[in-house]
C-alpha positions, 0 to 999 in steps of 0.5 A: 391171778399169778401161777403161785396162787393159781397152783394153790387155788386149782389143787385145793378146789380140785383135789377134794373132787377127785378124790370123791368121783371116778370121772374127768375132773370139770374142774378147767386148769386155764383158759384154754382148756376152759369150757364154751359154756351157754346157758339157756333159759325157758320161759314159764315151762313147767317141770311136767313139760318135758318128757326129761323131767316127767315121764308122764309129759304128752308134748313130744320134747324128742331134743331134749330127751337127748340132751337128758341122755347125753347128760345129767337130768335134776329132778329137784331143781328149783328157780329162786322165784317162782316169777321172771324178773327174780328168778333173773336177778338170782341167776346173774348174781348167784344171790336170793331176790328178795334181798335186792330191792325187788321185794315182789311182783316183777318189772316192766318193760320200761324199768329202770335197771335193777342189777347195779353196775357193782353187784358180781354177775356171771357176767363178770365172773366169767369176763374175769376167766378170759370169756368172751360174754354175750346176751341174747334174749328176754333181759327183764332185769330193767335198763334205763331207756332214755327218757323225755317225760314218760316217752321214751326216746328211741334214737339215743342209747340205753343205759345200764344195759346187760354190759353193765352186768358183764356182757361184752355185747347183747340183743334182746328186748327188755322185757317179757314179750307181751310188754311193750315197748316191742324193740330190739336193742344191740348193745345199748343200741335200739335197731329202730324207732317205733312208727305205730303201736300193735297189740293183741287183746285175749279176746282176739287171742286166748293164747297169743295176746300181747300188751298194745304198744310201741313196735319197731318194723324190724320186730315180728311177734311171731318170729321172736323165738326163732329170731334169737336162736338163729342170733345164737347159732351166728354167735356161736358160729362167729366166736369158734373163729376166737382163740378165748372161750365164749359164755352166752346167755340166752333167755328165752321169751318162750312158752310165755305169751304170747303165745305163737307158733308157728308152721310146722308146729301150730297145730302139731301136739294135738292139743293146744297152741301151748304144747306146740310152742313148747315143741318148737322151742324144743327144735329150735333147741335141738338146732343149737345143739346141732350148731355147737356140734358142726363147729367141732367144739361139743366136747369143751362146751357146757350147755344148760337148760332150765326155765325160770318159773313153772308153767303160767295158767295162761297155758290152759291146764284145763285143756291140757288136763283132757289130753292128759298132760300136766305142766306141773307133773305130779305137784301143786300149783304153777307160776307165781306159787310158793307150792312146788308147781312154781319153782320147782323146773327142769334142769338138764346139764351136758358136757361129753366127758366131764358130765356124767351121761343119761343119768338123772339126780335127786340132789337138791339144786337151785338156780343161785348154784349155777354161779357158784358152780361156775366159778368152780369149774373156772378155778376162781376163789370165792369173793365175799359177795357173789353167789351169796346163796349159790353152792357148788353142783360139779360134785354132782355133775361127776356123780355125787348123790347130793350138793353141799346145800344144806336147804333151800328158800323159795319166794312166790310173786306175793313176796311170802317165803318157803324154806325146805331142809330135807324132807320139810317145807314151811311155807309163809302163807295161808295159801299159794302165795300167788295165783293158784287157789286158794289165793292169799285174800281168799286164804284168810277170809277162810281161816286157813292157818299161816303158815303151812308145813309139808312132808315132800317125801310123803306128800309131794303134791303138797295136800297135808299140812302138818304144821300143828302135828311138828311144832319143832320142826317149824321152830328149826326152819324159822330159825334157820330162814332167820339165820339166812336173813340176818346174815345176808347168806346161806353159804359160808362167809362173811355177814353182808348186808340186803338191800332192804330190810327183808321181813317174813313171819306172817303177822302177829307171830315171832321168832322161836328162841333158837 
């Protein structure tokens, strides 16, 4: 970008938000002075987790209620799925899930890759404002293993790999960790050959289960999570050496299965394995932070936390319930459902003196934003693709009430849609659209109606349908879910093609004359 453009582009960006808050600008003027920014991603931890996002939480989270304190806390935050893989892709590309070719459920661990090398990614979006751009972590996107009939080879590369999607270097496994194959791979680069295979069946553990096959020997099930945080920290610790800011991506395996915590933590909460895998993920998150301060850049770097779904049943809400905890807090459902419970996560943002500090949000935020939001903050123009349905947080982050996001479309692993403007949420599905009762099958057989309107701001927990009682409403919502369908975008912006052709309305009904 030449100064000219540059000059124009940061004055009209930032000026606007100057105007409206009375705090540091988060907009970067150059690489320079543009943030270190890591992005840290749970796996399955519900809203009602962490004691940040619910006041009611019983698993001691002592680090990130720092985090919270030290920064801004959204209390009305959702994944664009309420399952891992979508969630993923929506992330990276700042684009709703189901307009890729990914119409429900998610992939495997031997997956072909899902994100093409020519779609936008945070990735490339931050290589494109000088960043140096790592992966570290549970991918779930698919790579390409090579292949000989259905076995995989393990000593040649992988392709398509996350540096296809902008990362300058990565280390992770493929998919969640209870899928196998159980290797780690550094840049297209397996660290060993499978000599066995290993399992864990849920019979021998409820909680620490794991699909049987192929591992590597330098792969530990138990020692994933700590594993990839101490990458992290030597990523970190590596790159403050480097005169160009870094971006990380660190998508955690945890609290998912399996499972496994370990000394000090088995046993910890109280209450189950669960609680204690998520007060180890909370330490380990905490030693980051400590990392970032030791070396001496706390003050010019941006660190998010968030989770891609809510909490999975594999969790035992039954046992928690006796402890009184709720993963879900105060709202329905969990993982896989299109009901509050399966998208709606934490979400806590810190940057001394740009983020508003120990201050929590109502304004309404999806993980498409984060995109959007970081192009913002690195002063780059708007293309026509990329972040399609991601709209600009920083207003937020100096203190504005609420986004520009006029709704918000969530999907569940069954494929049904949810969109919610305002106080209104339709749902398309008789039932929870995932694993949470009454699941869709059973839905039908009890003729429950298919499509279900909620009231948010009265009926948080989402028990009243009233569908029949705000015909109009439905209508508006349809519309506009239309809307957003046909023209490939929720934002502003030219008409752009899905991927595939994208269907919503339950059978035998059809749109409302808008």
């Amino acid at each position: 970008m030449n100064w000219l453009r540059w000059f124009v582009v940061s004055t009209v960006v930032a000026l606007p938000f100057l105007m409206a808050v009375e705090a540091t600008p988060v907009h970067a003027d150059d690489s320079a002075t543009r943030p270190n920014i890591i992005l840290v991603m749970a796996d399955d931890l519900g809203i009602g987790d962490v004691s940040p996002t619910n006041p009611d939480c019983k698993i001691k989270t002592p680090r990130l209620q720092q985090m919270a304190e030290e920064g801004l806390t959204f209390l009305d935050a959702h994944t664009p799925s309420s399952v891992c893989t979508p969630t993923r892709y929506g992330l990276l590309t700042g684009r709703y899930n189901w307009r890729s070719r990914l119409a429900k459920g998610v992939l495997s661990g031997t997956s072909e890759h899902l994100i093409p090398a020519d779609r936008a990614t945070l990735g490339h979006l931050l290589q494109d404002a000088g960043y140096h751009t790592a992966m570290i972590g549970k991918w779930h996107l698919g790579w390409d293993w090579h292949k000989n009939g259905k076995e995989i080879d393990f000593t040649k590369p992988v392709l398509n790999g996350p540096d296809s999607n902008g990362f300058d270097q990565y280390y992770g496994h493929c998919g969640s960790l209870d899928m196998p194959p159980y290797v780690w791979v550094d840049t297209g680069r397996p660290t060993s050959v499978p000599t066995r295979k290993e399992g864990v069946t849920k019979k021998q553990n409820p909680y620490g289960w794991y699909r049987n096959g192929p591992i590597g020997d330098d792969f530990e099930i138990e020692q994933v999570l700590p594993h990839l945080f101490d990458k992290s920290i030597a990523y970190v610790e590596e790159r403050v050496k480097e005169d160009k800011p870094f971006f990380l991506y660190l998508p955690l395996p945890a609290p998912h299965t399996p499972i496994v915590p370990v000394p000090p933590f088995k046993d910890a909460s109280g209450m189950n394995p669960y609680a204690d895998f998520v007060m180890q993920m909370d330490h380990h998150m905490g030693q980051l932070l400590d990392a970032v301060a030791k070396a001496g850049i706390d003050e010019n770097t941006l660190v998010i936390f968030t989770s891609d779904n809510g909490c999975s049943p594999e969790a035992n809400f039954g046992e928690l319930a006796k402890h009184g905890h709720d993963p879900s807090g105060k709202y329905r459902g969990h993982k896989a459902d299109i009901y509050e419970g399966g998208h709606r996560v934490p979400f806590i943002v810190r940057w001394p003196g740009k983020v508003v500090e120990g201050k929590t949000t109502n304004a309404v935020a999806c993980l498409t934003d984060v995109y959007t939001t970081l192009q913002s903050i690195t002063n780059q123009t708007r293309e026509a693709t990329g972040g399609e349905d991601g709209f600009d947080l920083t207003g937020v982050f100096g203190g504005d009430d609420a986004s520009e996001r006029e709704a918000l479309v969530s999907h569940s692993i069954g494929g049904f849609f949810a969109i919610r403007r305002g106080k209104w949420k339709l749902c398309l599905s008789h039932g929870s659209g995932g694993w949470s009762n009454p699941r869709e099958p059973k839905a039908k057989l009890q003729g429950l109606p298919p499509m279900q309107l909620f009231d948010l701001e009265a009926d948080p927990a989402e028990k009243n349908n009233v569908a029949k009682e705000n015909p109009e409403v439905v209508d508006s919502l349809l519309v506009l879910l239309n809307e957003y369908v046909e023209t490939g975008r929720s934002t502003e912006g030219p008409k752009v093609a899905n991927d595939r052709e994208v269907t919503f309305l339950p059978e035998g009904f059809s749109l409302p004359s808008p």
